[in-house]
C-alpha positions in Angstrom: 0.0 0.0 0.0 1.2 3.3 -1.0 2.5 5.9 1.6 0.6 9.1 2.3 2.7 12.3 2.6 2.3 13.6 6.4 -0.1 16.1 6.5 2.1 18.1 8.5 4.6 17.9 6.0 2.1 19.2 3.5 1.5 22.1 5.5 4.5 23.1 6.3 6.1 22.9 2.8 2.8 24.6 1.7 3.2 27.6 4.2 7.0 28.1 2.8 5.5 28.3 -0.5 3.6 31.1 0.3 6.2 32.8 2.2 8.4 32.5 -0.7 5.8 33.6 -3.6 3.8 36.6 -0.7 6.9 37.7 1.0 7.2 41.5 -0.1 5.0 40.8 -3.0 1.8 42.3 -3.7 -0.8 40.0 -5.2 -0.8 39.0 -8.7 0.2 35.7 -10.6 1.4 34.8 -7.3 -2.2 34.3 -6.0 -3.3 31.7 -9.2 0.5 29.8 -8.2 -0.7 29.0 -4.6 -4.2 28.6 -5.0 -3.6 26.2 -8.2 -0.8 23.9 -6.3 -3.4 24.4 -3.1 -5.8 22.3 -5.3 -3.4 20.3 -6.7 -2.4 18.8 -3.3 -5.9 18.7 -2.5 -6.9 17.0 -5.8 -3.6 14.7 -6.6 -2.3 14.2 -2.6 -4.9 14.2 -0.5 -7.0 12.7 -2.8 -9.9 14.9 -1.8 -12.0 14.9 -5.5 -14.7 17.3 -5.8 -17.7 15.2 -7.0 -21.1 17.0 -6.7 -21.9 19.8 -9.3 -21.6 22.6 -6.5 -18.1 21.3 -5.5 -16.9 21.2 -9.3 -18.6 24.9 -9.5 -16.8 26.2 -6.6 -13.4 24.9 -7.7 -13.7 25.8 -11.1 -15.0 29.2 -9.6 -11.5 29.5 -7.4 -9.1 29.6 -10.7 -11.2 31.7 -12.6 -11.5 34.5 -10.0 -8.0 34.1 -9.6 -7.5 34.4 -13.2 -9.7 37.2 -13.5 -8.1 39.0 -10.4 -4.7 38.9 -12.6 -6.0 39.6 -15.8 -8.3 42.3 -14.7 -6.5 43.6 -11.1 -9.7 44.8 -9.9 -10.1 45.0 -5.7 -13.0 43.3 -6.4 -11.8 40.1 -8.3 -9.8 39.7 -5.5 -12.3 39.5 -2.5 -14.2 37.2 -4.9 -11.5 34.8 -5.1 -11.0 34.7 -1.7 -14.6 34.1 -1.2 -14.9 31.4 -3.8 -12.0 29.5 -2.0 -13.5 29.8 0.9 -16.7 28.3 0.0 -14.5 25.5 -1.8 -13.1 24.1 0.9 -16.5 24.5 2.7 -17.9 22.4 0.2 -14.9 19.8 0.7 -16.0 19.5 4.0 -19.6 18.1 3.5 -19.9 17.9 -0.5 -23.2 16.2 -0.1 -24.5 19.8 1.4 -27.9 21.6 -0.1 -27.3 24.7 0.6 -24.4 27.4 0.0 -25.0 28.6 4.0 -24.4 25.2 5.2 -20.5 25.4 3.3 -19.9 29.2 4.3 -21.2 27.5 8.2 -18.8 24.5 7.7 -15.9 26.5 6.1 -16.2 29.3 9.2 -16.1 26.3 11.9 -13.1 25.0 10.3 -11.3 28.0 11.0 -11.0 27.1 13.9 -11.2 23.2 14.4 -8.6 22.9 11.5 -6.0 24.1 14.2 -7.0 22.7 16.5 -6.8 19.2 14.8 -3.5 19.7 13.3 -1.6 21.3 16.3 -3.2 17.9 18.6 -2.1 16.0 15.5 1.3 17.1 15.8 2.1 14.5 19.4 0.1 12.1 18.4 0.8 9.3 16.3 -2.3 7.5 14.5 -2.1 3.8 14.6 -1.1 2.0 11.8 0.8 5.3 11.1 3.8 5.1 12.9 6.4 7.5 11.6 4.3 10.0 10.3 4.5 12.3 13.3 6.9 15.3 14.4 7.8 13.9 17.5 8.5 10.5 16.0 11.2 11.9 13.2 12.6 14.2 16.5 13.6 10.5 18.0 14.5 9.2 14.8 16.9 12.2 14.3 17.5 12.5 18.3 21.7 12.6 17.1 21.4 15.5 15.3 20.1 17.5 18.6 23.4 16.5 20.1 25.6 16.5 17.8 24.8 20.4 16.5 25.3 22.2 20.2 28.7 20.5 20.5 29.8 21.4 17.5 29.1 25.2 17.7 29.9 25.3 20.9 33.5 24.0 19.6 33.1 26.3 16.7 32.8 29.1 18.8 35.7 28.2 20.8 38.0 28.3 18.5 37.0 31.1 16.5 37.7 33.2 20.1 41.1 31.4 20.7 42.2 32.0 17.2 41.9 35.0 15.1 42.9 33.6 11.7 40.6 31.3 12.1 37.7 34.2 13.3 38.5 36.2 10.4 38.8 33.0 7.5 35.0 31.9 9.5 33.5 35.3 8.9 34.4 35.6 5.3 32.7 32.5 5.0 29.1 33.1 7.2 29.2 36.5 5.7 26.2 35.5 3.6 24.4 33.8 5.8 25.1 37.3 8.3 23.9 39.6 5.8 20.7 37.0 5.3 19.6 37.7 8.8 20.3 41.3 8.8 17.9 42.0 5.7 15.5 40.0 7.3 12.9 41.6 8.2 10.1 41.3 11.3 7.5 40.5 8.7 8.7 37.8 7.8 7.3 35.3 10.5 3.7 37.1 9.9 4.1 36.0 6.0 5.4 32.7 7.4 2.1 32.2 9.6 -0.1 33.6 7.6 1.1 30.8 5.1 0.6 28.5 7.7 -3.0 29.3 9.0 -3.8 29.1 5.2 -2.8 26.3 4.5 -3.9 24.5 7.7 -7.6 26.4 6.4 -7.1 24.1 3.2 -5.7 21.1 4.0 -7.2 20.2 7.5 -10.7 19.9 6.9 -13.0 19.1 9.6 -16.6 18.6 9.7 -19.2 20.1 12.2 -22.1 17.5 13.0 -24.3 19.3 13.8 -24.0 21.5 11.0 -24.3 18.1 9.0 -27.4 17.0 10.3 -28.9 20.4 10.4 -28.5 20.2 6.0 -29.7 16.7 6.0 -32.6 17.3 7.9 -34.0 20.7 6.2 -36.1 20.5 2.8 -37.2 22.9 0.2 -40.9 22.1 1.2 -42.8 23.2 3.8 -44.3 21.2 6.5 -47.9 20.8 8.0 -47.4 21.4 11.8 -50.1 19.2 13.5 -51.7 20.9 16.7 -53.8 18.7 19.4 -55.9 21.4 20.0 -57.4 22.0 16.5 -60.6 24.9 17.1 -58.1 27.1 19.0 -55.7 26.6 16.5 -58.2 27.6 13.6 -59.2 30.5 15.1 -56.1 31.5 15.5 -55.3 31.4 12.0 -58.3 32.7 11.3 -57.8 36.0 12.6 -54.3 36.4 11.5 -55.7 35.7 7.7 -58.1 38.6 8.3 -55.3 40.7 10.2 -52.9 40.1 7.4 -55.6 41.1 4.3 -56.3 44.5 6.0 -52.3 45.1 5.7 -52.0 43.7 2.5 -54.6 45.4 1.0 -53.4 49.0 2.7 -50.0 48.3 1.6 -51.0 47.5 -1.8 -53.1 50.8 -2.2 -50.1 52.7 -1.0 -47.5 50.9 -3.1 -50.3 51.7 -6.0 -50.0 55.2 -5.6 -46.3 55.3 -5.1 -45.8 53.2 -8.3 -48.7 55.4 -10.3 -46.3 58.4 -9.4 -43.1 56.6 -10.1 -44.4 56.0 -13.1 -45.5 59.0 -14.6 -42.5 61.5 -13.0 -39.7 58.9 -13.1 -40.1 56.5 -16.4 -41.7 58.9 -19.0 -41.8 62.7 -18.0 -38.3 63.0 -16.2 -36.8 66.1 -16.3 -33.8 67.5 -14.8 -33.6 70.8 -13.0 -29.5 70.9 -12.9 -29.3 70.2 -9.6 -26.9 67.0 -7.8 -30.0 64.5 -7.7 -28.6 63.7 -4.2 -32.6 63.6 -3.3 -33.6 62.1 -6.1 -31.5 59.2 -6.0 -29.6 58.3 -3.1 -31.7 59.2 -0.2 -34.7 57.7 -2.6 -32.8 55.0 -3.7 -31.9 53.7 -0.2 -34.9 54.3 1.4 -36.9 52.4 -1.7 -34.7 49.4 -1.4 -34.8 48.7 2.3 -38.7 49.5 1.5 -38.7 46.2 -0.9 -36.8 44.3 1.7 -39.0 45.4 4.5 -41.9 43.7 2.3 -40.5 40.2 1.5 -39.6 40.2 5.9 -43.8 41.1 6.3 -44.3 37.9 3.5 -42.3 35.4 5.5 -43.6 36.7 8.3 -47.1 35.8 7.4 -46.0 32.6 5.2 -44.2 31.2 7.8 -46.2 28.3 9.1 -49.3 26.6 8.5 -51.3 29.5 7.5 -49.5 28.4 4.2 -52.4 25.2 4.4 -54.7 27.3 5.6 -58.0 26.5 3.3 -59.2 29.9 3.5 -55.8 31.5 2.3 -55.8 31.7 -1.0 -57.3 35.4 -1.0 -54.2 36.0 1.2 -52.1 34.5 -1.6 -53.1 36.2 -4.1 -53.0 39.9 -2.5 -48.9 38.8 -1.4 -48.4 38.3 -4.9 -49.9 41.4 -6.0 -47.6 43.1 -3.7 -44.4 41.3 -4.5 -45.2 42.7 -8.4 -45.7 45.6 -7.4 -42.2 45.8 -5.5 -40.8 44.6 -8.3 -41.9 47.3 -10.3 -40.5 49.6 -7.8 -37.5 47.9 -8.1 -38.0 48.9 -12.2 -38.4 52.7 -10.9 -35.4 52.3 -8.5 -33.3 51.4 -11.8 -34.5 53.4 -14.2 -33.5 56.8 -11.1 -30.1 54.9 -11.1 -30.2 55.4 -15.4 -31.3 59.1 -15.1 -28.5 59.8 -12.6 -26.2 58.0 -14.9 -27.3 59.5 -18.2 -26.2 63.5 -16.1 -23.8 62.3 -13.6 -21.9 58.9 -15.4 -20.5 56.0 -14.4 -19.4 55.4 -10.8 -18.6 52.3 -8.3 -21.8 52.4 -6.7 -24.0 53.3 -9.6 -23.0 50.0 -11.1 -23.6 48.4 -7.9 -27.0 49.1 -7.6 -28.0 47.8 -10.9 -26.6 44.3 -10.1 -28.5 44.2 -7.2 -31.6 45.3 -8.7 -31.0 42.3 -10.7 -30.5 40.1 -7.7 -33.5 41.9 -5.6 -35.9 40.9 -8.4 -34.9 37.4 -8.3 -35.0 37.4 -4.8 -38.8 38.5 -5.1 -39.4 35.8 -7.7 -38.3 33.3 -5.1 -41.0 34.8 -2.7 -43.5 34.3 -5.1 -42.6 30.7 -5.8 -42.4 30.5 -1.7 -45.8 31.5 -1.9 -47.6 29.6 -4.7 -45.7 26.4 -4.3 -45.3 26.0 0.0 -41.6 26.1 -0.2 -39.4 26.7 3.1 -37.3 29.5 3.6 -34.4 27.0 3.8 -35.4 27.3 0.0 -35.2 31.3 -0.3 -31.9 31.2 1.5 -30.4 28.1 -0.9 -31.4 29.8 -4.1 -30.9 33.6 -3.3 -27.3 32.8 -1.4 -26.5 30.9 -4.8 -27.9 33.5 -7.5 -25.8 36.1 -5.2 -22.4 34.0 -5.3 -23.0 33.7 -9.5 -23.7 37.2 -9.7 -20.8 38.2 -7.5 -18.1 36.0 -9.6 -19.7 37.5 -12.6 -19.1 40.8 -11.7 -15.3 39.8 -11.4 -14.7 39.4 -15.0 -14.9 42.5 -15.8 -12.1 45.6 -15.6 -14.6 48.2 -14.5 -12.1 50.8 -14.2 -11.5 51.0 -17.4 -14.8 51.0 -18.3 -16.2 53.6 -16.1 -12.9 55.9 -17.4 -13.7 55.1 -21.0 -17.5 56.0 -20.8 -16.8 58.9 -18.5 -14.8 60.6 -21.4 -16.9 59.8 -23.7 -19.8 61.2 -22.4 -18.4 64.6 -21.7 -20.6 66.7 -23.8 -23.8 64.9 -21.6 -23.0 64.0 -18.4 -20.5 65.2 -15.4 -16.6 64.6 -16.0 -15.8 64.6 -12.5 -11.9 64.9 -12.2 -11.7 64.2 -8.9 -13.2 60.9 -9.1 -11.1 60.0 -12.1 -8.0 61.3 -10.9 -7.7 58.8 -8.0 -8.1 55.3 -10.4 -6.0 52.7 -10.1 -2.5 52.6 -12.4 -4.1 50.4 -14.8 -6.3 53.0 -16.0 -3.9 55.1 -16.8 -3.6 55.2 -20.6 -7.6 56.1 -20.6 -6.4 58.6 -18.0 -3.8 60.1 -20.3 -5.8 62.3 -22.1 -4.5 65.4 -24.9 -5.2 69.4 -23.2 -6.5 69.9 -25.8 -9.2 67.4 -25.7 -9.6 67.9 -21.8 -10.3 71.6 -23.0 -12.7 70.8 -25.6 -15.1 69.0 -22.5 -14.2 71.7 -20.3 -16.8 73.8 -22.8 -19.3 71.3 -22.5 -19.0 71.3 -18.8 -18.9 74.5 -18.4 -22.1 75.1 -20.4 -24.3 72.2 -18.6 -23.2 71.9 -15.1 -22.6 75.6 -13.3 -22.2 73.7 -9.5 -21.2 76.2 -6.7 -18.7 73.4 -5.1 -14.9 73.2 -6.6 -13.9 70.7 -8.3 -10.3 70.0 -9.4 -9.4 71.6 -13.2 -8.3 69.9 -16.2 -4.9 71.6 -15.5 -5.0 70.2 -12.3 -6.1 66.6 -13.5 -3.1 66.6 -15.8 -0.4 67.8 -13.9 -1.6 65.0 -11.7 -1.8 62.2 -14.1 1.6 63.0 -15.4 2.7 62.6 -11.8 1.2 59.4 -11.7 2.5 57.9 -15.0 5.9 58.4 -13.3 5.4 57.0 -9.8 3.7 53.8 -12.2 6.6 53.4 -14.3 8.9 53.3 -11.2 6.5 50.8 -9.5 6.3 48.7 -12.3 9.8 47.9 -13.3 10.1 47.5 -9.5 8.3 44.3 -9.5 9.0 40.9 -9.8 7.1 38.4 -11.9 5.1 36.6 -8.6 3.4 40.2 -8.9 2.7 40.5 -12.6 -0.7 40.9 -13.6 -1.9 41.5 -17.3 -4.0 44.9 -16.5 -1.0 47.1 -15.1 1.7 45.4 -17.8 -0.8 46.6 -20.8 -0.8 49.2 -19.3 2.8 49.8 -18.8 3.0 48.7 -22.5 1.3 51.1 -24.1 2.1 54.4 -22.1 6.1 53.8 -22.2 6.7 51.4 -25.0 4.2 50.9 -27.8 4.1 55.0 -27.7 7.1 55.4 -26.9 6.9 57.6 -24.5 
């Protein structure tokens, strides 16, 4: 039978490779090298195979946020990849698992039993294992712990007796002097850090009752039989009535809202000049937590056996007619976010909201099925947890820098160049960033003759004198690092500001 490789072995050989690929790097290529040996040990060594669809998903999910964090450099890509990897070895743990929040459960736990495991793991020595433990290659290699003092200590000795020999000995550890006086205190952090990670990964350990807790939930609600049956009916009977008086006032309400919405916000919009700070943020906000205020007074309601309640389907159909009509005032929400786009152009959390626009509706679809088909809200939390983690990894492949800077500029004769936001993007933007004075002169005139704000906001003078500032500190940054911290956004970048133009 064929030997395993010590698992402590694997993780301390693992936590050296990150040292030596993190250690005064910043992310980059690096990140895909660990991650991708990471798995490999897992796949190829441990012999840990990922064999349901969500543990395949996740994996596969791992690499490409990594590749998409060093293709695209985005903050974003990063936090992603970190969170698919997380969930990956959450899935490991219990791959038979239906839901996403029973992996995120699992992978949190093992944050802590993982170290525990391996650092009790360490004096112990498994039977039918002999050998595989630290303490058992200390006895084998007890000679080595005596054999070293004496010899330094000898060493030593003669190196004070003799100075020949003093000065011909430090010629020779020179190197290994000037080793340990570059070295620097963050080292051992890098070190540990390597080592907690890849304890995270490699020790797995499983939570029972976190186990049980997924094996026992369903999609499909269940019929909660009461001994007392009158008292329980007329209990639910008064909380159907109670709950179609709110229903129908909220729905009247919503109606007018939406009637409004609909007439000011989709087809007679017009701007006044001013910052829409009303119009969209505050009402943006306000009209979100508004939606999710309304699927918490659906559960609510739907929670039990009012759900089988004969008499309920009135209920049903007045919750639907409410989740529609959030969703259309999820439709007004996004088309405010469009208007504030079309004047004020691209930013961070513009872009934002209209993913999770897209997630809120689906979210409010999932109530609906809740309703109409009985399901549990094990159900909304398995599909909605999912549809977020697709939507987030999504969002990763994309260099939204660059996009926002490209359709900023663009749009310059329509909608708000703000300098100051543009000025602080990453390096990687900065050929979109490198614009003519002429051309920053020419959208100065249509800036000028739209927006006439009372607040200052930096110049195009001031925005290039900055961007050439920039381009410099960039150039030095760049040819400053190694290859562990390549990444494709900043070295096109490099490539076409100082070599392709020459500059």
């Amino acid at each position: 039978m064929k030997k395993r490789i010590p698992l402590s072995i694997l993780v301390f050989f693992s936590g050296i490779l990150f040292t030596v690929l993190f250690y005064k790097q910043t992310p980059g290529l690096n990140l895909l090298l660990f991650e991708a040996i990471i798995i490999s040990v897992i796949l190829f060594i441990q012999h840990d195979r990922p064999q349901s669809r969500i543990a395949i998903f996740t994996c596969c999910a791992t690499l490409a946020s990594a590749i998409a964090f060093v293709i695209n450099y985005t903050n974003f890509a990063f936090v992603v990849n970190l969170v698919s990897f997380y969930l990956f070895i959450g899935v490991l743990i219990f791959q038979e698992a239906k839901s996403v929040s029973t992996s995120f459960g699992l992978a949190a736990s093992n944050l802590r039993l993982s170290v525990q495991k391996f650092f009790a793991g360490l004096g112990s020595v498994p039977a039918g294992q002999r050998g595989t433990s630290i303490r058992t290659y200390a006895w084998r290699f007890r000679i080595i712990f005596f054999l070293v003092p004496v010899i330094l200590l000898f060493l030593v000795m003669y190196a004070m007796s003799n100075p020949y020999f003093n000065d011909a000995l430090a010629d020779g550890l020179q190197p290994v002097i000037d080793l340990f006086r570059h070295m620097e205190f963050d080292l051992p952090l890098v070190f540990s850090l390597g080592i907690s990670c890849s304890v995270f990964a490699l020790v797995r350990v499983a939570v029972p009752e976190a186990v049980q807790y997924d094996m026992q939930s369903s999609i499909q609600l269940q019929r909660r039989r009461r001994s007392v049956w009158v008292r329980n009916s007329f209990g639910l009977k008064k909380e159907v009535i109670a709950a179609k008086f709110l229903f129908i006032a909220l729905n009247i309400l919503l109606l007018l809202v939406n009637i409004l919405d609909i007439r000011h916000v989709w087809f007679n919009f017009q701007w006044n000049g001013t910052y829409l700070k009303q119009f969209v943020h505050e009402g943006t906000y306000l009209l979100i937590v508004s939606i999710f205020i309304s699927i918490g007074i659906v559960l609510y309601f739907f929670r039990g056996n009012v759900n089988f309640y004969r008499k309920s389907k009135a209920l049903k159909q007045l919750a639907v007619l409410w989740m529609i009509q959030n969703a259309i005032l999820a439709v007004s929400v996004a088309i405010r976010n469009f208007h504030y786009i079309s004047y004020f152009a691209l930013a961070y959390k513009r872009i934002g909201v209209i993913f999770f626009l897209i997630l809120t509706l689906y979210g409010i679809w999932t109530v609906v099925l809740k309703i109409r088909n009985q399901y549990s809200v094990f159900y909304l939390f398995r599909n909605n947890l999912m549809a977020m983690f697709i939507m987030i990894l999504f969002i990763s492949f994309f260099n939204w820098e660059n996009m926002i800077v490209r359709y900023n500029f663009n749009h310059a004769k329509t909608a708000f160049l703000h300098y100051d936001f543009l000025a602080e993007m990453p390096d990687k933007a900065l050929p979109l960033l490198d614009r003519s004075k002429e051309e920053l002169q020419l959208a100065d005139v249509y800036q000028q003759h739209l927006f006439r704000f009372n607040v200052h906001y930096m110049s195009a003078e001031e925005f290039l004198e900055k961007i050439k500032i920039q381009k410099e500190l960039f150039r030095k940054k760049w040819e400053a690092k190694s290859l562990l911290s390549w990444n494709y956004a900043e070295y096109a970048a490099y490539q076409k500001l100082f070599m392709t133009a020459g500059k």
